[in-house]
C-alpha positions as CSV (number, residue, x, y, z in Angstrom):
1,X,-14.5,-0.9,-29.3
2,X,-13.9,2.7,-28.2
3,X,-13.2,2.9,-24.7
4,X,-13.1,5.8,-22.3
5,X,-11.1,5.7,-19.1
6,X,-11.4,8.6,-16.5
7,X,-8.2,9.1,-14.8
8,X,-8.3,10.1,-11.0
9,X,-8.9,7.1,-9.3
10,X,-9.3,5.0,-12.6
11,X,-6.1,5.0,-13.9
12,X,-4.1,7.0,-11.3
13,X,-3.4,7.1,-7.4
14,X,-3.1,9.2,-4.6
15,X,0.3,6.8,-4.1
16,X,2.9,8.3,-6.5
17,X,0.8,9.5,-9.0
18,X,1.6,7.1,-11.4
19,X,-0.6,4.4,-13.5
20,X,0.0,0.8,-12.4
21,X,2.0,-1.4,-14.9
22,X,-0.8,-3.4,-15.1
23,X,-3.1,-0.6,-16.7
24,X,-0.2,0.3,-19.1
25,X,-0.2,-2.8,-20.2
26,X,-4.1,-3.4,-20.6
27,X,-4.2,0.0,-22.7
28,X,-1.0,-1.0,-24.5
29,X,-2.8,-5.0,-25.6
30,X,-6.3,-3.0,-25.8
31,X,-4.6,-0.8,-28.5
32,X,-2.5,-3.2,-30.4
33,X,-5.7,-5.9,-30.4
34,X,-7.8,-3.0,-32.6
35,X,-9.8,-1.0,-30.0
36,X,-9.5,3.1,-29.2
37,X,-8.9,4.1,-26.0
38,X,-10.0,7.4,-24.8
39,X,-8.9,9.8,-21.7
40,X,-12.5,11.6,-20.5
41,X,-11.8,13.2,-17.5
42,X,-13.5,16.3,-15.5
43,X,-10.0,17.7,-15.7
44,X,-9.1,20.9,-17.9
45,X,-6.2,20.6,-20.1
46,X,-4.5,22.2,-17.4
47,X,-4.7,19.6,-15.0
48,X,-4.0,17.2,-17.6
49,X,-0.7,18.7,-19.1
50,X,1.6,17.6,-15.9
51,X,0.5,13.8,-16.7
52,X,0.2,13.5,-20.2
53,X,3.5,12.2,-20.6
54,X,2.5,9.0,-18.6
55,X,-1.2,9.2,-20.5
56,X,0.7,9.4,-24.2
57,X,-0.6,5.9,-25.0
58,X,-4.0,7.1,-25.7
59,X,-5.7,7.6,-28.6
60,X,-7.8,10.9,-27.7
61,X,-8.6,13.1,-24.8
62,X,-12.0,14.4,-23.9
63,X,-11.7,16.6,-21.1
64,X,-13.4,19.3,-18.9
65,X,-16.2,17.1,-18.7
66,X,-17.0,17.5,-22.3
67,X,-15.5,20.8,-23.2
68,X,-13.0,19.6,-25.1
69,X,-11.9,17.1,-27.4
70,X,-8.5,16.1,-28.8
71,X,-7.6,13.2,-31.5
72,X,-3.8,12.7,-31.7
73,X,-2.8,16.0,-30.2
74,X,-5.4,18.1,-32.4
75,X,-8.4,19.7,-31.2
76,X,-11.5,18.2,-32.3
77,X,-13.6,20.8,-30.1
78,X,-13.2,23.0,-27.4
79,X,-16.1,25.1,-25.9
80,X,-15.7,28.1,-23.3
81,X,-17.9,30.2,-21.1
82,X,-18.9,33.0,-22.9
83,X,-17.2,36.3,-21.2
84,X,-20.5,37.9,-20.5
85,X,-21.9,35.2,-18.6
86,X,-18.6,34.1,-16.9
87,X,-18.9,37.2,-15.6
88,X,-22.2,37.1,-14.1
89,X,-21.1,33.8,-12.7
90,X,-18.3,35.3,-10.8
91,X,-20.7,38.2,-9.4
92,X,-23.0,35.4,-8.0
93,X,-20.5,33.3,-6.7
94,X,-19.7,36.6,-4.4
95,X,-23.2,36.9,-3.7
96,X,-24.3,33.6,-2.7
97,X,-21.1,32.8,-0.5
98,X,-19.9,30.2,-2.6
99,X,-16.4,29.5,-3.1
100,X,-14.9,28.1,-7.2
101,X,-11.7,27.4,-9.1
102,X,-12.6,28.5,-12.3
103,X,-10.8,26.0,-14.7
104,X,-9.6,26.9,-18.4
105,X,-7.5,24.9,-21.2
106,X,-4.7,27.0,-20.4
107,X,-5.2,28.3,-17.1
108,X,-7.5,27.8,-14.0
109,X,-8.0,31.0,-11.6
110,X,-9.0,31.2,-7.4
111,X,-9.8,34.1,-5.9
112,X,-7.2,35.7,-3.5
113,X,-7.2,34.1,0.2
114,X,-8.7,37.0,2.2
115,X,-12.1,36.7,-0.6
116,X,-12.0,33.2,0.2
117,X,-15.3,32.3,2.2
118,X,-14.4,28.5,4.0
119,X,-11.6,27.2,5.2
120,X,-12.4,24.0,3.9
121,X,-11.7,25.9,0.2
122,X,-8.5,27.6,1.6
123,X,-7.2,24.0,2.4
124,X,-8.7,22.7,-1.0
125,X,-6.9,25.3,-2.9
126,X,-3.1,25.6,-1.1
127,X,-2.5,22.3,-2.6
128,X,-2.1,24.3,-5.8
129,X,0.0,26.8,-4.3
130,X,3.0,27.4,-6.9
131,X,1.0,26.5,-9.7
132,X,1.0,29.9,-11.8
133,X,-3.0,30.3,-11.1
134,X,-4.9,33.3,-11.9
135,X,-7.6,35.4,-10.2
136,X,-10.7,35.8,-10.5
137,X,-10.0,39.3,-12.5
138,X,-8.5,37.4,-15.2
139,X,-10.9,34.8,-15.6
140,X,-13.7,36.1,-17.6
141,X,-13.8,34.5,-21.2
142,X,-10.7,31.8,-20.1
143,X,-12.4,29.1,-18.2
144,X,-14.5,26.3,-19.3
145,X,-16.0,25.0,-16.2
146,X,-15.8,25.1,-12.3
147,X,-15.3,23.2,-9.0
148,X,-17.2,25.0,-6.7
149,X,-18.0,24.5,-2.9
150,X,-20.8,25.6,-0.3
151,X,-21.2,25.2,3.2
152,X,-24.9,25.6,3.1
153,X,-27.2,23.5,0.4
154,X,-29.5,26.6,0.0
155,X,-26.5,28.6,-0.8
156,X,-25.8,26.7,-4.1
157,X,-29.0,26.0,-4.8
158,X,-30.1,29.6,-4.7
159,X,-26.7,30.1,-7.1
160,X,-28.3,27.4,-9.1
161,X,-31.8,28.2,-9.2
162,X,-30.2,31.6,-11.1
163,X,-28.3,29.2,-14.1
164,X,-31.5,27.2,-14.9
165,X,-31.0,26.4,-18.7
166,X,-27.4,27.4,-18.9
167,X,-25.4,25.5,-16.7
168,X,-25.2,22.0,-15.1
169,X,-24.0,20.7,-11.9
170,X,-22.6,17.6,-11.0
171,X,-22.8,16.8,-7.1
172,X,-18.9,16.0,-5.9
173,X,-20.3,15.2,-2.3
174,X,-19.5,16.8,1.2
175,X,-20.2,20.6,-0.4
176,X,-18.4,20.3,-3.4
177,X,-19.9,20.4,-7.1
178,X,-18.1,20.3,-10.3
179,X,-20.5,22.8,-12.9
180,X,-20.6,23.0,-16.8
181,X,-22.1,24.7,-19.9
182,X,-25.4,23.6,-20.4
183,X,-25.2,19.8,-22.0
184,X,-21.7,19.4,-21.5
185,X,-20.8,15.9,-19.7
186,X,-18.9,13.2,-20.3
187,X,-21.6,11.5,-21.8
188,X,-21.6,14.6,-24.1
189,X,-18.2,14.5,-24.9
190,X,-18.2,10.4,-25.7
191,X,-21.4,11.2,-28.4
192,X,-19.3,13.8,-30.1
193,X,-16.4,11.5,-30.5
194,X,-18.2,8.2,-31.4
195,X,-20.1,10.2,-34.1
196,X,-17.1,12.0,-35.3
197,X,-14.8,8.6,-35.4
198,X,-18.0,6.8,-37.1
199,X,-18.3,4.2,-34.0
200,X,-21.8,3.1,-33.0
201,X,-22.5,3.8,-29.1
202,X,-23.2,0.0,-28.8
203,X,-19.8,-0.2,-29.4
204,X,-18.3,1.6,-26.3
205,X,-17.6,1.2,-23.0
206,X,-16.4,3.0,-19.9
207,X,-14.3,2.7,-16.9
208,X,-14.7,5.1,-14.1
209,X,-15.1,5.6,-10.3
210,X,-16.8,9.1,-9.2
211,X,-19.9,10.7,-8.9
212,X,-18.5,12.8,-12.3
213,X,-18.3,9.4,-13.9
214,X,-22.1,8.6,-13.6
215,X,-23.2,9.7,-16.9
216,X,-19.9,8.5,-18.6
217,X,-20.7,4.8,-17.4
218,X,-24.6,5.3,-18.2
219,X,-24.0,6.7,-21.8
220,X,-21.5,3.8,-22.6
221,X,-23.1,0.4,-24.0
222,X,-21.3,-1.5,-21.4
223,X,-20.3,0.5,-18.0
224,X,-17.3,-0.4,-15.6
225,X,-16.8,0.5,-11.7
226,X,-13.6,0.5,-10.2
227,X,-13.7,-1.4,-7.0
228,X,-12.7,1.6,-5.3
229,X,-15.8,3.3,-6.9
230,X,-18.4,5.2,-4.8
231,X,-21.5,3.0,-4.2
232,X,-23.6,5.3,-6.5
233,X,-21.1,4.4,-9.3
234,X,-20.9,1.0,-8.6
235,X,-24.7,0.9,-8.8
236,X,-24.5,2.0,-12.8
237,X,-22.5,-0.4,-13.6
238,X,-23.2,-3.6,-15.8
239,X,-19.1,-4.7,-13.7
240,X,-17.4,-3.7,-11.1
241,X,-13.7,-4.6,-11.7
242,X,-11.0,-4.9,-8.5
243,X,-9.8,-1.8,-7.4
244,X,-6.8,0.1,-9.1
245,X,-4.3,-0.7,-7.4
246,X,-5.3,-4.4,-7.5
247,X,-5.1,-4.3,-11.4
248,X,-8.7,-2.9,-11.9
249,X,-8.4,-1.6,-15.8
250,X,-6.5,-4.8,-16.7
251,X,-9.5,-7.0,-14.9
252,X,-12.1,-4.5,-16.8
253,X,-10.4,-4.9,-19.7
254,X,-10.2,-8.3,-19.6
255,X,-13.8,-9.1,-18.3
256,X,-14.7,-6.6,-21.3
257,X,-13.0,-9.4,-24.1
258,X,-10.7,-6.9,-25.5
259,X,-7.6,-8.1,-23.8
């Protein structure tokens, strides 16, 4: 089978930041018993550089929610926001209010503190503090996607109402959206590499926990929660495995057969 795993809150904590033996070792007996195993992740290669050590036992990374895909350290495919509309994107952001880390392969870029609109977003974004990120002047034509946040529905729905056709949003919950090139997903990202590794879709399945997850799990032929998983997650699910930290991917995995 191929077999796609999200990572935050899949395969890694909040406690340590570190995958549970147990999931090691389910990869690891997934792997040696035949089946790929896939990282897809709404993380930019950015965000995924400072674990990939810990992630090096799988086969392929799909990340940015479908921007870009890696077999064996080389790039399969890797799609970025064209400059020109990046920058329109930027200018509406400003208009409507609504504050974004705009997140590339090789960098990801916040505006400066005093341009910052919330101080839920000012919170959100010290945690990164240290980090080597860009601004918003240095973004255009480097990032692949966004995590943006409103206070006001009609503030990011005005935003948008503007992208109809070119970009799609994921709702994160509690303000916060994570937003793509048009037809980029997870989903997207598992099609591309299924076809490319010559693997039906009826012979995948996926393991994930968030809202960013949803079209991962419903794409898959057989779809996994987490028991930590949001009940909207939960709900797509054909299983819904223990949580991770009470060996959830080796339950999946071994619900699934392939263990």
């Amino acid at each position: 089978m191929l077999i796609f795993f999200d990572i935050d809150g899949t395969l890694i904590g909040e406690s340590g930041h570190n995958m549970p033996e147990s999931a090691v070792s389910a990869v690891g007996a997934a792997r040696k018993n035949g089946h790929v195993c896939v990282i897809n992740t709404g993380r930019t290669k950015k965000l995924v550089l400072p674990d990939m050590e810990k992630l090096s036992c799988f086969d392929s990374f799909l990340m940015g929610c479908g921007t870009m895909a890696t077999l064996h350290d080389r790039v399969l495919f890797h799609r970025t926001i064209p400059k020109e509309l990046a920058e329109e994107i930027i200018e509406a952001l400003y208009r409507w209010e609504i504050d974004a880390v705009l997140e590339g392969s090789e960098n990801n870029y916040h505006d400066s503190f005093d341009r910052i609109f919330t101080g839920v977003f000012a919170d959100f974004v010290r945690q990164f503090a240290g980090q080597g990120y860009g601004n918003f002047r240095e973004a255009a034509g480097n990032f692949d996607k966004f995590y943006a946040y409103a206070e006001n529905v009609e503030q990011m729905k005005g935003f948008a109402g503007e992208f109809q056709g070119r970009l799609d949003f994921v709702d994160r919950k509690k303000g916060f959206f994570e937003v793509m090139p048009k037809g980029c997903s997870k989903a997207s990202g598992m099609e591309f590499l299924a076809e490319r590794l010559g693997i039906p879709m009826e012979e995948t399945a996926a393991l994930g926990d968030s809202s960013n997850d949803i079209p991962m799990l419903r794409r898959a032929h057989i779809g996994i929660a987490m028991g930590n998983a949001t009940e909207d997650v939960k709900a797509e699910a054909a299983y819904v495995t223990t949580s991770l930290e009470e060996d959830g991917v080796w339950n999946g995995l071994k619900w699934l057969g392939v263990i």
